[in-house]
C-alpha positions as CSV (number, residue, x, y, z in Angstrom):
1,X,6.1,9.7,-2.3
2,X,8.4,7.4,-0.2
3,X,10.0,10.6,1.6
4,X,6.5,11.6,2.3
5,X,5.5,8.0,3.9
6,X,8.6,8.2,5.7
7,X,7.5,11.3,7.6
8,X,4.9,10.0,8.7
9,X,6.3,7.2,9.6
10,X,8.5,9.6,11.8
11,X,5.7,11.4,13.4
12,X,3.8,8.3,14.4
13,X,7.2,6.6,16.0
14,X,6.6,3.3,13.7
15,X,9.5,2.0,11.4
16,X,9.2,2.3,8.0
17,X,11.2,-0.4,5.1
18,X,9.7,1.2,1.8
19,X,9.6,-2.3,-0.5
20,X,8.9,-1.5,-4.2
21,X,7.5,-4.1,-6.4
22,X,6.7,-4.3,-10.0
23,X,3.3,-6.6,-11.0
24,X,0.5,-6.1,-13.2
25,X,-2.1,-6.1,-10.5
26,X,-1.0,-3.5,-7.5
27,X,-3.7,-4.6,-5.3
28,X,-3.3,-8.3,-4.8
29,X,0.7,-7.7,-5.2
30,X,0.5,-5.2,-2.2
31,X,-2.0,-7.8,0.1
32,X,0.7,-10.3,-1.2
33,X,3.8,-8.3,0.6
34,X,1.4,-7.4,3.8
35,X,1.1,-11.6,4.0
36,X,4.7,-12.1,3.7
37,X,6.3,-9.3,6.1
38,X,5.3,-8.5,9.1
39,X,2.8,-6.0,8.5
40,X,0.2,-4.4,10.6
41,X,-0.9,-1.9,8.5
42,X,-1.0,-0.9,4.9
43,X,-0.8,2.9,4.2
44,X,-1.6,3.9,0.5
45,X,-0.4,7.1,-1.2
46,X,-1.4,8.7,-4.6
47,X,-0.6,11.8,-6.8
48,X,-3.4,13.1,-9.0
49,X,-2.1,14.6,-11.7
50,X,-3.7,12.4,-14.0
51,X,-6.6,11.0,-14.5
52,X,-5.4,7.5,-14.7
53,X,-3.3,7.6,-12.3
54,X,-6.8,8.4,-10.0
55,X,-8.5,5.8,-11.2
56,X,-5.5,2.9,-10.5
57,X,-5.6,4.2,-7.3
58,X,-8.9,3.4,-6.8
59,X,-8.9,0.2,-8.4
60,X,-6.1,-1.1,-5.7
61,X,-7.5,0.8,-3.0
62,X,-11.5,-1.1,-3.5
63,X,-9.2,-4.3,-4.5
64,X,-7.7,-3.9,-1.0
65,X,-11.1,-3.4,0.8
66,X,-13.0,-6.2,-0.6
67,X,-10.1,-8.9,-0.3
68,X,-7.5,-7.9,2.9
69,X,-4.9,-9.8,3.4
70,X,-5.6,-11.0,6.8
71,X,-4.6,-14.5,8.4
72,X,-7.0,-16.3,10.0
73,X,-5.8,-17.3,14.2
């Protein structure tokens, strides 16, 4: 999955540092990271070969929506 976001990371002409992190909740964990690095945006990836690998994905990805991690100016 990394080599894949590093394409496109390629193709777009953005760098890309890959930054893996273990926690129990991926969604606020991930928001966390995007608050401490410099990050403009947030690009999440998931295989579906299982079912509960589908439904983690979308428990970070509606985490993510309903809380970004933005900074008020």
């Amino acid at each position: 999955m990394l080599a894949t976001a590093a394409r496109v990371a390629d193709a777009f002409k953005v760098r890309f540092t890959p930054h893996v992190v273990t926690a129990r909740q991926a969604g606020r964990a991930i928001g966390e990271e995007a608050l401490d690095r410099p990050s403009e945006v947030i690009t999440l990836g998931a295989q579906r070969t299982r079912r509960t690998a589908h439904l983690s994905f979308a428990r970070t990805t509606r985490f993510l929506l309903d809380h970004p991690p933005l900074r008020a100016p």
